[in-house]
GULO-853304 format. One record per atom (N, C-alpha, C): residue in one letter; atom name; x negated, y, z. Coordinates in Angstrom, 2 decimals. Layout:
<recs>
REC   r    a         u         v         w
REC   A   CA         X         Y         Z
...
</recs>
This chain:
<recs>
REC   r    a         u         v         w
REC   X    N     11.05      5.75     11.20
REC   X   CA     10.31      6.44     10.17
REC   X    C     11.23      7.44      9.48
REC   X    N     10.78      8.82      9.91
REC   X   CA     12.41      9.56      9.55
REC   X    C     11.43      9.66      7.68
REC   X    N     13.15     10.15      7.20
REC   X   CA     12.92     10.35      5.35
REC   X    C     12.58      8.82      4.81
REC   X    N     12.61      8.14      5.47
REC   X   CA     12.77      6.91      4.35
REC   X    C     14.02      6.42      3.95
REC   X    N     13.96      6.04      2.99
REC   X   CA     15.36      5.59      2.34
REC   X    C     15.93      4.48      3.01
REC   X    N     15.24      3.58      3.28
REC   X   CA     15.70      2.85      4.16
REC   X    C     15.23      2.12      5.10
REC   X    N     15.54      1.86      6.27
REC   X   CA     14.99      1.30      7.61
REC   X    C     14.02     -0.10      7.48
REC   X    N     12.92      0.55      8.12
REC   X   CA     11.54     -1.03      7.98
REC   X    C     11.85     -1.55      9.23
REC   X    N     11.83     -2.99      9.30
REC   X   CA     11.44     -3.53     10.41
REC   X    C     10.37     -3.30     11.10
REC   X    N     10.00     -3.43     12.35
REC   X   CA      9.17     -2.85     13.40
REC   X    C      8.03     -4.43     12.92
REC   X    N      8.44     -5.59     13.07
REC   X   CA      7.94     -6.06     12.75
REC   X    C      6.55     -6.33     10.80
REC   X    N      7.26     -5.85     10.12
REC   X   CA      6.57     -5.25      8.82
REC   X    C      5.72     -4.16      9.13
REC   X    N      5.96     -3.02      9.64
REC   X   CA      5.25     -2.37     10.28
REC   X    C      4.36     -2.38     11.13
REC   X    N      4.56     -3.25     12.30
REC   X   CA      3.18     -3.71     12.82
REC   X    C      2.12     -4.53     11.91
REC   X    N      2.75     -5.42     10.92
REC   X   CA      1.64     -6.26     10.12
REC   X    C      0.75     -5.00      9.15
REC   X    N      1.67     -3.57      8.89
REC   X   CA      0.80     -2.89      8.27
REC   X    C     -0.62     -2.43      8.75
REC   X    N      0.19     -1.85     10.11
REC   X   CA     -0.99     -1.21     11.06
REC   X    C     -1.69     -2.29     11.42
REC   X    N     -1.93     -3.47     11.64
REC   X   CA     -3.30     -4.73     11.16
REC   X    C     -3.84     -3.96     10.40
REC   X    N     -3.14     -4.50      8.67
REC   X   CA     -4.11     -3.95      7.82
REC   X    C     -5.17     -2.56      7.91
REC   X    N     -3.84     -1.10      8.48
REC   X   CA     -4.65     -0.27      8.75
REC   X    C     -6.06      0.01      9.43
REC   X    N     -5.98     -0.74     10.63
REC   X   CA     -6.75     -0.73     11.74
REC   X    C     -8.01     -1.54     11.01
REC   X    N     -7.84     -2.67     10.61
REC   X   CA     -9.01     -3.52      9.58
REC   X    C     -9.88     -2.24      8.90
REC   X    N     -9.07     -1.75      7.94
REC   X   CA     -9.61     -0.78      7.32
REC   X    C    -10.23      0.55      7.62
REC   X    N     -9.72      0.96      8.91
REC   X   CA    -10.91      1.65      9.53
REC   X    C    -12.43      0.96     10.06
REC   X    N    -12.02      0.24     10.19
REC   X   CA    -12.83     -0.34     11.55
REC   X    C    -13.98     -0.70     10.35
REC   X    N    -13.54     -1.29      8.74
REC   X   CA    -14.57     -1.43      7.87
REC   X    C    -15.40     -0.30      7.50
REC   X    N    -13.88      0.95      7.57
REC   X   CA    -15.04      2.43      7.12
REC   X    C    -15.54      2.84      7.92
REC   X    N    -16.33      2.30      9.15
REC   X   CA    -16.89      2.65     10.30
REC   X    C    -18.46      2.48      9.33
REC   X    N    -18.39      1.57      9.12
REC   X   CA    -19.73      1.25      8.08
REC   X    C    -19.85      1.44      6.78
REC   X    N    -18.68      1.80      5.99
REC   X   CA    -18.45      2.09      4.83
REC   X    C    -18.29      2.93      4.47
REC   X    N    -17.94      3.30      2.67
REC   X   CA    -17.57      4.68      2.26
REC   X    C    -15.92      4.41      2.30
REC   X    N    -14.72      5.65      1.85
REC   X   CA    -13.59      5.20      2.20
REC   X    C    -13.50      4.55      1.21
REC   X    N    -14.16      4.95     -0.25
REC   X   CA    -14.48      4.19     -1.69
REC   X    C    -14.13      2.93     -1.69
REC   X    N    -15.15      2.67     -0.71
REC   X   CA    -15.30      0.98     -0.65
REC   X    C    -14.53      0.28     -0.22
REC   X    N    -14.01      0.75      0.93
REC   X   CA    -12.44      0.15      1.47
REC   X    C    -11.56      0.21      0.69
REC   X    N    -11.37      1.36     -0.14
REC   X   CA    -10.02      1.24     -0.85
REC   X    C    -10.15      0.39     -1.88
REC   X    N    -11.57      0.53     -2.47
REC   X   CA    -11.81     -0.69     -3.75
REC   X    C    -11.49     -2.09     -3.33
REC   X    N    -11.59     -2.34     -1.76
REC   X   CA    -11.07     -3.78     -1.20
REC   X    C    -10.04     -4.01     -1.08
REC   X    N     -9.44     -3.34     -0.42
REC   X   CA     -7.82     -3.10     -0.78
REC   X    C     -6.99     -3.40     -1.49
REC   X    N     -7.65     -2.63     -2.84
REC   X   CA     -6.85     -2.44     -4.28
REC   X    C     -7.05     -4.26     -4.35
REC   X    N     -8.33     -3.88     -4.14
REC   X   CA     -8.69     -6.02     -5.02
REC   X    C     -8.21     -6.74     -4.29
REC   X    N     -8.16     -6.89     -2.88
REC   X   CA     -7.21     -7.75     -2.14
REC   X    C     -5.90     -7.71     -2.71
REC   X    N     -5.25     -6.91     -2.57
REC   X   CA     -3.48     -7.10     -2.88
REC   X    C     -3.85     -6.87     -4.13
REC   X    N     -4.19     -7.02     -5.42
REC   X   CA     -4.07     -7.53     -6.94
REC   X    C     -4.36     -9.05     -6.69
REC   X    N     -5.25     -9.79     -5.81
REC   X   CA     -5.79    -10.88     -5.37
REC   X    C     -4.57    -11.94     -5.04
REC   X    N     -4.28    -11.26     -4.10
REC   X   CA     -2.95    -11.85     -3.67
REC   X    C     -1.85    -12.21     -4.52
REC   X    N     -1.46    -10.86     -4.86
REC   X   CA     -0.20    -10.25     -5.93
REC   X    C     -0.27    -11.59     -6.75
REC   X    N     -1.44    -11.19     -7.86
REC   X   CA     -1.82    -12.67     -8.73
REC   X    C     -1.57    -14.03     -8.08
REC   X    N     -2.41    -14.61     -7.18
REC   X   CA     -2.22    -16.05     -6.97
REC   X    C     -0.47    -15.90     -6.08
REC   X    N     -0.09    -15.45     -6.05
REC   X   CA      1.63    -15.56     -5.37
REC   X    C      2.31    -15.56     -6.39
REC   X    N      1.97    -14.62     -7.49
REC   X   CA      2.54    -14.81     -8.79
REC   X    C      2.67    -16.15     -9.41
REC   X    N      1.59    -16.37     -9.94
REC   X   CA      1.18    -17.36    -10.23
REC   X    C      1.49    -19.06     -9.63
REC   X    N      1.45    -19.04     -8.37
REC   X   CA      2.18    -19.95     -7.41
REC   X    C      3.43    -20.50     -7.37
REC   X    N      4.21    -18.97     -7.51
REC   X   CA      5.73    -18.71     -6.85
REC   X    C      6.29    -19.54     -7.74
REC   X    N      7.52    -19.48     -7.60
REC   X   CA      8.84    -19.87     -8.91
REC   X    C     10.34    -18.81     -8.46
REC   X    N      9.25    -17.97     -7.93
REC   X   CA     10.87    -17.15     -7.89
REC   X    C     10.79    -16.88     -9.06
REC   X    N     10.00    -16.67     -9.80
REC   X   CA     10.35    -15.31    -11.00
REC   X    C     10.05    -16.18    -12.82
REC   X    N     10.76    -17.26    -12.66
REC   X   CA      9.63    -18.02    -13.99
REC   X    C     10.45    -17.58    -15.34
REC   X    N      9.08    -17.73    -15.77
REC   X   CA      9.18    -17.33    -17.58
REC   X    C      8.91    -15.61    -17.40
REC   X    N      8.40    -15.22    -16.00
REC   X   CA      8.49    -13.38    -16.49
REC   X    C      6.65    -13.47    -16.66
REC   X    N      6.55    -12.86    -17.62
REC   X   CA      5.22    -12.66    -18.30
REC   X    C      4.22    -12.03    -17.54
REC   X    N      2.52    -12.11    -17.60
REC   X   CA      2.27    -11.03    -17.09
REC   X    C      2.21     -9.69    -16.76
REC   X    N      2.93     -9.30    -18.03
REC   X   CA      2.81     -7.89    -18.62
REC   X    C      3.91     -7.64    -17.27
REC   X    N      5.24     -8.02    -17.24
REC   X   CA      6.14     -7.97    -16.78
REC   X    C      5.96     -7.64    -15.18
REC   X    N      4.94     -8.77    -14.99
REC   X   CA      4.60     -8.49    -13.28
REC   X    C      3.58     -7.47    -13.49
REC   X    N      2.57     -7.27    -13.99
REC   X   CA      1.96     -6.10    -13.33
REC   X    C      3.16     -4.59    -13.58
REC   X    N      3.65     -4.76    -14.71
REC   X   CA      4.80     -3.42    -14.11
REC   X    C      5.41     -3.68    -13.08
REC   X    N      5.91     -4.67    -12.86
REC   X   CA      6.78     -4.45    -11.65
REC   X    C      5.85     -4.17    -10.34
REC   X    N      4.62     -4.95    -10.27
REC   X   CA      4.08     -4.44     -8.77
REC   X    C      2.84     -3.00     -8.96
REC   X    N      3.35     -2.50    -10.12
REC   X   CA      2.69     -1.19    -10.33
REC   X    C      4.04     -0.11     -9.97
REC   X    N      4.94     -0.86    -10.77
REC   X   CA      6.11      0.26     -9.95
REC   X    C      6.01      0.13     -8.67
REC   X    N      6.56     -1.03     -7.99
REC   X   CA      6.74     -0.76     -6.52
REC   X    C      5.96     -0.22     -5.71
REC   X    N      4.10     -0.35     -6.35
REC   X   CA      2.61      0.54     -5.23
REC   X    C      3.09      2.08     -5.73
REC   X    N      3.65      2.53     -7.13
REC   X   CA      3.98      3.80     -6.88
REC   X    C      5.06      4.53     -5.87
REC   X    N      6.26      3.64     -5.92
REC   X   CA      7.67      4.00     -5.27
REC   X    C      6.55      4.02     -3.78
REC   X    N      5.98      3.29     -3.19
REC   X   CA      5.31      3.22     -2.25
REC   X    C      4.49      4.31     -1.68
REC   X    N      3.65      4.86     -2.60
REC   X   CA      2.61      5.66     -2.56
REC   X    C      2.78      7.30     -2.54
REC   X    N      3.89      6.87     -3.10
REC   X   CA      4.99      8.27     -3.33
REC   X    C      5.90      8.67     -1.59
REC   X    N      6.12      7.77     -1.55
REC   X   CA      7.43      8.08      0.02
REC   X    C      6.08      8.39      0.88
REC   X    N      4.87      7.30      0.91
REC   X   CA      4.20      7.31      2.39
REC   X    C      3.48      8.57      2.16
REC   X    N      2.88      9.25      0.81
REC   X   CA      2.36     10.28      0.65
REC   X    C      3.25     11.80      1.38
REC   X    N      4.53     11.56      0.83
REC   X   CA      5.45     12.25      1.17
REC   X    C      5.84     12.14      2.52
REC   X    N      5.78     11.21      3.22
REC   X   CA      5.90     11.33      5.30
REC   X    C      4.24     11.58      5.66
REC   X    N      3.71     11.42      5.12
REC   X   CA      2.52     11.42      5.91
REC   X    C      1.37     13.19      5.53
REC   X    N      2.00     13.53      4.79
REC   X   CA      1.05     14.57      4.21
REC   X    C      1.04     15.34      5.41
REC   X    N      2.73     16.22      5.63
REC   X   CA      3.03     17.26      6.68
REC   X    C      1.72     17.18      7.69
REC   X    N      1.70     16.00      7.64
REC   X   CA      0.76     15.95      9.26
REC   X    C     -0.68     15.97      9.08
REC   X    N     -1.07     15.59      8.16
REC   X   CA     -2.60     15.25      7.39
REC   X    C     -3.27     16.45      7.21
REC   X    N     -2.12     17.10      6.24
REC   X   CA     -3.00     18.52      5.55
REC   X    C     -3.14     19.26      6.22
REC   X    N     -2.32     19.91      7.32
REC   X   CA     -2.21     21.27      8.10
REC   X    C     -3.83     20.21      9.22
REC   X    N     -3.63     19.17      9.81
REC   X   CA     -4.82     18.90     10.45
REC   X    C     -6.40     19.10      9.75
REC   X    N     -6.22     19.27      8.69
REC   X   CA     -7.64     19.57      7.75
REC   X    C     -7.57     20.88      7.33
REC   X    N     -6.52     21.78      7.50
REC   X   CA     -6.56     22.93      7.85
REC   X    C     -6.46     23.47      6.37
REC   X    N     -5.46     22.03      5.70
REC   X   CA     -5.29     22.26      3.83
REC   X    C     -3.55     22.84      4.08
REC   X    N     -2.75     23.69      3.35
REC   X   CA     -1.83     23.41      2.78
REC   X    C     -0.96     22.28      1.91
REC   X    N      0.19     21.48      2.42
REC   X   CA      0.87     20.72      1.63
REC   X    C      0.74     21.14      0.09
REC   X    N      0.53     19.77     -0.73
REC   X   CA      0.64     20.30     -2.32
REC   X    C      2.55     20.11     -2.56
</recs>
């Protein structure tokens, strides 16, 4: 994955493209709306009961975890936006912002 800061396992990466592939295959019948609204609510779904579960992190508040896994979906959203645009926009025949 060139421009990333640092090297993903091939393995993490295939578990993404699951997710990806799920999520088309739902907007086959869906709006993309709706998928992403599943999405979002799945991994807050998760996020929460792992939180909640775990003991890596005890005594950190809620407040505490939703910043932290609001930072990391940005740091996230930011790099993949940034590898993935080049190729996206010029195919829709948009200019990179």
């Amino acid at each position: 994955m060139a421009g990333r800061a640092c090297e993903i396992p091939d393995e993490f990466l295939d578990a993404a493209d699951r997710f990806v592939a799920l999520a088309n295959e739902l907007g086959e019948d869906a709006s993309r709306d709706w998928v992403h609204a599943v999405m979002m609510y799945v991994t807050s779904l998760y996020n929460a009961f792992t939180w909640i579960t775990g003991d890596e992190h005890p005594g950190q508040t809620v407040n505490q975890a939703a910043a932290y896994f609001r930072n990391e979906y940005e740091t996230m959203f930011r790099e993949n936006a940034r590898e993935i645009e080049p190729v996206h926009r010029p195919a829709q025949g948009e200019s990179p912002r």
